[in-house]
N, C-alpha and C positions, 0 to 999 in steps of 0.2 A: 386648474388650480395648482398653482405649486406649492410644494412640500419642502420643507427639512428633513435632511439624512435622520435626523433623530427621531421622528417621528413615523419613520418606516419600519412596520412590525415586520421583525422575523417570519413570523408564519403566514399564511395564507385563509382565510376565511373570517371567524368571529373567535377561536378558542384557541390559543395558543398551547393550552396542554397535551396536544395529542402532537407537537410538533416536540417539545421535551420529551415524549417518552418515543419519539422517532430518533432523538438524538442519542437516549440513553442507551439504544437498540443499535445504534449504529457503533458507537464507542465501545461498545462492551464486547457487541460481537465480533468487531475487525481487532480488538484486546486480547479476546482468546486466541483468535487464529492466529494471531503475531505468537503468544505464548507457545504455543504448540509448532508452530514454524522454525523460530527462531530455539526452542528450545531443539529441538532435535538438532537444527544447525552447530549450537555448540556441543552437544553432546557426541556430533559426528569422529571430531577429531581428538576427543578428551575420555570417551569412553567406547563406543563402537567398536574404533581397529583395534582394542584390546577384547571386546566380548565376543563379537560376531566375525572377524577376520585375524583371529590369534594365530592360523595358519599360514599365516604370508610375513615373511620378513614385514617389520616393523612399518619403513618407508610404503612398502606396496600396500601394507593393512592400511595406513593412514589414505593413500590415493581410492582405494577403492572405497572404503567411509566416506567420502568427499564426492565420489562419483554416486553415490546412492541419494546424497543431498542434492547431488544437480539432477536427478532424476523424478525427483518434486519438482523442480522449475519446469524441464522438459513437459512433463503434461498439463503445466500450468494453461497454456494456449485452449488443450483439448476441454479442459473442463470450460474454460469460458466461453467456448463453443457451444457443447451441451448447455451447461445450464445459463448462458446468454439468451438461448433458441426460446427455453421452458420459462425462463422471466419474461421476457417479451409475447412471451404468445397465453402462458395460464397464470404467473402474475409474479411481481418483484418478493411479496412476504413467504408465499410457499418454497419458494426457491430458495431464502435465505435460511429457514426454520432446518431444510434436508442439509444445507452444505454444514450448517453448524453442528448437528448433529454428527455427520459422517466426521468431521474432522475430530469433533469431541472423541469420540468411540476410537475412530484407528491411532489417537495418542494415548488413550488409557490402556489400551490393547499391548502399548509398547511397553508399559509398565509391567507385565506379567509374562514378556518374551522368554523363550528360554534362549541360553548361549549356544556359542558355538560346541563346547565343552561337553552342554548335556543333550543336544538335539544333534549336531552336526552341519554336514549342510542344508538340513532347515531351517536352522534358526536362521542364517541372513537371507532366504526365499523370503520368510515371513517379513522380514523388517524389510523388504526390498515393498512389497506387495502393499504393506498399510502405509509405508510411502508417498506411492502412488495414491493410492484413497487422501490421503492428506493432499498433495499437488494438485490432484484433478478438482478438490473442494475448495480450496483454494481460489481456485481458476475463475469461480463464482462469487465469493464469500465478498470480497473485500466490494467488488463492482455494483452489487445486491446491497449493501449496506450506504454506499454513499450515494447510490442514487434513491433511495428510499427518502434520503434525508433534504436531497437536490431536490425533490419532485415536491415534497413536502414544502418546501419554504417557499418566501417571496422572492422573488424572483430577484429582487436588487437584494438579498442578502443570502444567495446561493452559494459564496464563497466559503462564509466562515459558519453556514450549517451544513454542507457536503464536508469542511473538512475534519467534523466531530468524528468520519470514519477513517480517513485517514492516523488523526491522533492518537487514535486507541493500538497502532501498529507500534509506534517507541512505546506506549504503555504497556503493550503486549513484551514488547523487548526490556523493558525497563523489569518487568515482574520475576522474566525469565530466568535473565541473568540474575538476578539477586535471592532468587531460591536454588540454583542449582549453584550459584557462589557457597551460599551458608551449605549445601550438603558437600558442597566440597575440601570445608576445613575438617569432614571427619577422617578419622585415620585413611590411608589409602585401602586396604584390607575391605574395608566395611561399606567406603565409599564405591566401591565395584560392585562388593556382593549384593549389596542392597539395597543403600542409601540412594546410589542415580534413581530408582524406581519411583519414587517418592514424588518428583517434581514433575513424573508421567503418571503417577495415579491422581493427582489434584487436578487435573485437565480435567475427569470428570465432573468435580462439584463445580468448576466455573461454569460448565457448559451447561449443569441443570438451572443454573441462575441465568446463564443468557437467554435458554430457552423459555423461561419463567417472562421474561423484558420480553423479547421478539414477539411471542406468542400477541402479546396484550396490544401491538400498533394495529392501527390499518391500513388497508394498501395506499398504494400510490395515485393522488387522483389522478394526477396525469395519466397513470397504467387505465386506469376507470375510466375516464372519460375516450383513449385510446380504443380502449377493449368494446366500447359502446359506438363508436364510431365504424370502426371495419365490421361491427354486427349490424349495420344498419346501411354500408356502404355495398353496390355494386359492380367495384372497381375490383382488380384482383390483386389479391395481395399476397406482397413475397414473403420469402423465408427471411427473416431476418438477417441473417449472414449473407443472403443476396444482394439484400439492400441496402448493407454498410458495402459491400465488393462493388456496388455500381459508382459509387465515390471513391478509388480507391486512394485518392491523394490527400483527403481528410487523413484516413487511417496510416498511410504510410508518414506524412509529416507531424502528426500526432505520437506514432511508435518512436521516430527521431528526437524529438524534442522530448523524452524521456530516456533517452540515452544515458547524456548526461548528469540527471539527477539519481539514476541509478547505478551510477557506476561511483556517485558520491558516497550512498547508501551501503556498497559495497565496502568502501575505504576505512568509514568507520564500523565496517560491521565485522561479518566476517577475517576478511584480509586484516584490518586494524588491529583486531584482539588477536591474532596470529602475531604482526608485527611486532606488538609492546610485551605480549608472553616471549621471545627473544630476543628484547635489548631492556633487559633486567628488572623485568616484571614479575610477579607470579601471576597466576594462573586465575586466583581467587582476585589477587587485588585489580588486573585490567576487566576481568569481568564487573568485579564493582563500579570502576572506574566507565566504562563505557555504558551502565547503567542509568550513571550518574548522567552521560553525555543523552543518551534517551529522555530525561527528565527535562531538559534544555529545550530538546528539540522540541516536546510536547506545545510550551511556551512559543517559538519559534515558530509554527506552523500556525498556531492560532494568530499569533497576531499578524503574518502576512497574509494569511487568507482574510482577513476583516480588511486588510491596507487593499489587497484585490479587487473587493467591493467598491473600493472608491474611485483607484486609479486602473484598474483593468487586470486581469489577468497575465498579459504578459509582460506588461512592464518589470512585473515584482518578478515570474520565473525569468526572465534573460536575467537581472541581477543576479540571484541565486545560484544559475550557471556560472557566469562572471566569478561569483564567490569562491564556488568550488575549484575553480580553477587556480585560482590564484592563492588560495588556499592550501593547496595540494602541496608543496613544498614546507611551509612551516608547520605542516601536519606532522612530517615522518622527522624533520628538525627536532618538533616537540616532544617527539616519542623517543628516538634515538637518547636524548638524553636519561632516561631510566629513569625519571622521577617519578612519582604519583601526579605532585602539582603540574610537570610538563604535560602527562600525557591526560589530565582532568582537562586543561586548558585548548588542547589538540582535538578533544572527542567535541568540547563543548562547542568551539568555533565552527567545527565542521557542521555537528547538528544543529545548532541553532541557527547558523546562519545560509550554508549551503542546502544542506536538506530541507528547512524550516520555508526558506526561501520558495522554493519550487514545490517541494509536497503540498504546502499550505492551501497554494491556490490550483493543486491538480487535477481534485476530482470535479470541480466548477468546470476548470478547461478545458476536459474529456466530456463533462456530461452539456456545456455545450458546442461539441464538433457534432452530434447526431441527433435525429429525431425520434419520438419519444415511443416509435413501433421498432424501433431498431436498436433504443441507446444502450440497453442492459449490452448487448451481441457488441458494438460498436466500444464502447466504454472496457470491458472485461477485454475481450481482442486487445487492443491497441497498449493498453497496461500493461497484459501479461507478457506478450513478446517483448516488450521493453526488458520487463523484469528476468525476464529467462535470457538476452543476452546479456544487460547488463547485470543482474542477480547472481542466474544463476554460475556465468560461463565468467563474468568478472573476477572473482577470486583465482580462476584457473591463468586467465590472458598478465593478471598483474605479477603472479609468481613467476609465469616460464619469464616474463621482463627484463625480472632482475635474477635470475636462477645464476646466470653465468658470474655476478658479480653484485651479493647479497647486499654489500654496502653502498652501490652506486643506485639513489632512486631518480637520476635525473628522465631515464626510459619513460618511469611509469609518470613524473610530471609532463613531458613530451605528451604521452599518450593521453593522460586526462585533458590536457589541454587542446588537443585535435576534435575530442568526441565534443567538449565545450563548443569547439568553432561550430561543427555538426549541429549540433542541439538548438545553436541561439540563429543560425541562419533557418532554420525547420520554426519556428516560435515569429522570425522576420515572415516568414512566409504565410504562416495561417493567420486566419480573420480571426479578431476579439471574438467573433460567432459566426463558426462555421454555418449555422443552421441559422439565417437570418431571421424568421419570423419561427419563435417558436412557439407548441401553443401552449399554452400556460394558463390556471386556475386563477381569474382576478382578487383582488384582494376583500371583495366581498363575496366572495365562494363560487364565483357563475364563472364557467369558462368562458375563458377568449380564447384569440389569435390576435397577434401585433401585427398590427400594419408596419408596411413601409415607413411611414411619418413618425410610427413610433419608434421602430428602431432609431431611426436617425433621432428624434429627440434624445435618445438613451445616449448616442456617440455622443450630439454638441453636448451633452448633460455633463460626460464625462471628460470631455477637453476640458470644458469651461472652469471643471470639476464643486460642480454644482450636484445637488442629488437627481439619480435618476426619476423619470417618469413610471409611475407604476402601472404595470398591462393591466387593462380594463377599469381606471381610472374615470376616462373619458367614458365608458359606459355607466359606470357608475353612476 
């Protein structure tokens, strides 16, 4: 029996409310983590090398604050490791309830550090230490949220309910920036002594409300029906991380093809608000401004994840790529000139259209390269190294670029535009679905497995661009 796109429920089973409060779990908590992320990020270079490294001329206070921020990326990998292992094997919700926590806590913690001033060389041991508790929760948090949401829905509209956890990241960044903007128009005096603490003490109350959401979903039936299977099955089964390594061209063309959206992510993020605070910015207004470009992106992610659903996943991220690329030069044109409206119009184009492009439809295209004993391990891996070369080690590879000669950025268009070639040839190379038959909960609550016959109905479905076949349909 064929169907209309419009009559294909988001969720899976008879109740769609337990798929909105998987959404609202999903957005909220990859929100905070963005907040708590992203806030430390600008507080690195805006307040740290003055609190915790006032010892080291100026320039080297500032590098080694920066190096503390790549030090959250570095263990990003390790955590998705861990707690990739514990979602796959005891289950996607407990995993997500600890990372929220851990991250909540070691950013409130930052709130009550002492300085360099009044501890010594402890104070930056301690900021070094919850750091890492931040990176390594990380590592899990965002992978745990969007397959929560992935596993949850129907299967033709996996796109744009996996990407509610991506969104909540420029919402997290959008919150960040515009609370630590407003404590920064207070005197400078006041703004060091006490006022930065303020936007690390509120990470508590969000984190008791996500935990309030998260608490309330249920697990993943896919995990469920997973977890009931190898309890019933004979066969012997590996560790997780073994059995994303026995593919390892999934994961390595996977890690590629987020090269380049990460190194987008970097341009307006970090390096960005670096750029436009020195060609006649302050400090308050590009943080505004780049807040504003977060708000874009929010927009921008949704509605290419929903265009993903129709026309494929990689159609819309090669574009995106494309975007960024080409992008790249009228970005630092628009900034260069010092205005508000240039560099509002600079943040906007990029996140709406470059980032919006390719995050929209990313956690769809991660969560389908792997199968469902493996994808938390598989999903988080493949992310995180992306993120830690292109995140974390990006802002460093863009500055030494142009370090020799601050006004010429033709280096760093060269270079974005290589990783671009990288990224959309790795995107030519993987299947719409790594994982041809995956199994999945029919839309009257019974699991299946797709056939063969099904998939291919799903491909001509979507050439033809007609709506997919829904798995277990035919059983139906």
């Amino acid at each position: 029996m064929s169907t209309t796109k419009a009559k294909v429920p988001m969720y899976i089973g008879t109740d769609g409310r337990e798929l909105r409060r998987v959404l609202a779990s999903s957005y909220v908590g990859s929100m905070i983590e963005y907040y708590d992320f992203v806030l430390y990020a600008a507080a690195s270079g805006l307040i740290f090398n003055r609190l915790f490294f006032n010892d080291l001329p100026p320039a080297i206070a500032t590098i080694a604050a920066f190096a503390t921020l790549a030090v959250g990326f570095v263990v990003r990998p390790l955590g998705a490791i861990i707690f990739g292992y514990f979602g796959d094997r005891v289950g996607r919700k407990s995993v997500l309830v600890l990372t929220m926590s851990m991250m909540g806590i070691a950013t409130a913690l930052m709130a009550v550090l002492p300085t360099r001033d009044q501890a010594g060389v402890l104070a930056p041991i301690l900021l070094i230490v919850l750091r890492i508790v931040q990176g390594v929760s990380v590592g899990g948090e965002w992978g745990g949220a969007a397959l929560m949401a992935f596993e949850h829905a129907n299967p033709q509209r996996r796109g744009f309910a996996a990407v509610f956890a991506t969104a909540g990241q420029p919402t997290g960044s959008l919150l960040a920036g515009v609370v630590l903007a407003l404590f920064a128009l207070m005197p400078e005096d006041q703004f060091l002594g006490w006022g930065w603490r303020v936007p690390f003490a509120l990470s508590a109350v969000l984190v008791v409300f996500g935990l309030w959401i998260r608490i309330r979903v249920s697990e993943s039936p896919l995990f469920v029906e997973e977890k009931r299977r190898r309890e019933t099955t004979t066969e012997k089964v590996r560790a997780p991380l073994i059995e994303v390594l026995r593919r390892p061209g999934i994961l390595i063309l996977a890690f590629v093809a987020l090269l380049a959206p990460f190194l987008s992510f970097t341009l307006s993020g970090a390096f960005g608000i670096t750029y436009g605070a020195t060609h006649g910015l302050t400090t308050s207004s590009v943080l505004f401004i780049s807040s504003a470009g977060s708000l874009v992106c929010i927009v921008g992610e949704l509605f290419f994840a929903a265009l993903s659903d129709r026309v494929g996943r990689r159609p819309v991220m090669i574009g995106g790529v494309i975007a960024g690329a080409v992008l790249a030069w009228p970005f630092f044109a628009l900034l260069q000139t010092g205005t508000a409206w240039g560099a509002l119009l600079a943040f906007a184009l990029i996140n709406g259209v470059a980032i919006g492009a390719t995050f929209g439809p990313l956690a769809a295209f991660m969560g389908e390269r792997f199968h469902t004993g493996s994808r938390f391990t598989g999903l988080s891996l493949g992310y995180q190294i992306a993120a830690t070369i292109g995140g974390g080690f990006g802002p460093l590879i863009l500055t030494a670029l142009i370090a020799g000669n601050p006004s010429d950025v033709s280096p760093i268009v060269w270079f974005i535009a290589g990783v671009a070639v990288l990224s959309i040839v790795a995107l030519l190379l993987s299947k719409e679905r790594a994982v041809e038959a995956p199994v999945s909960v029919g839309v009257s609550g019974t699991t299946t497995e797709e056939t063969p016959a099904q998939v291919a109905d799903v491909a001509t479905a979507r050439h033809a661009g007609a709506a997919e076949p829904v798995p277990g349909e035919a059983a139906r």
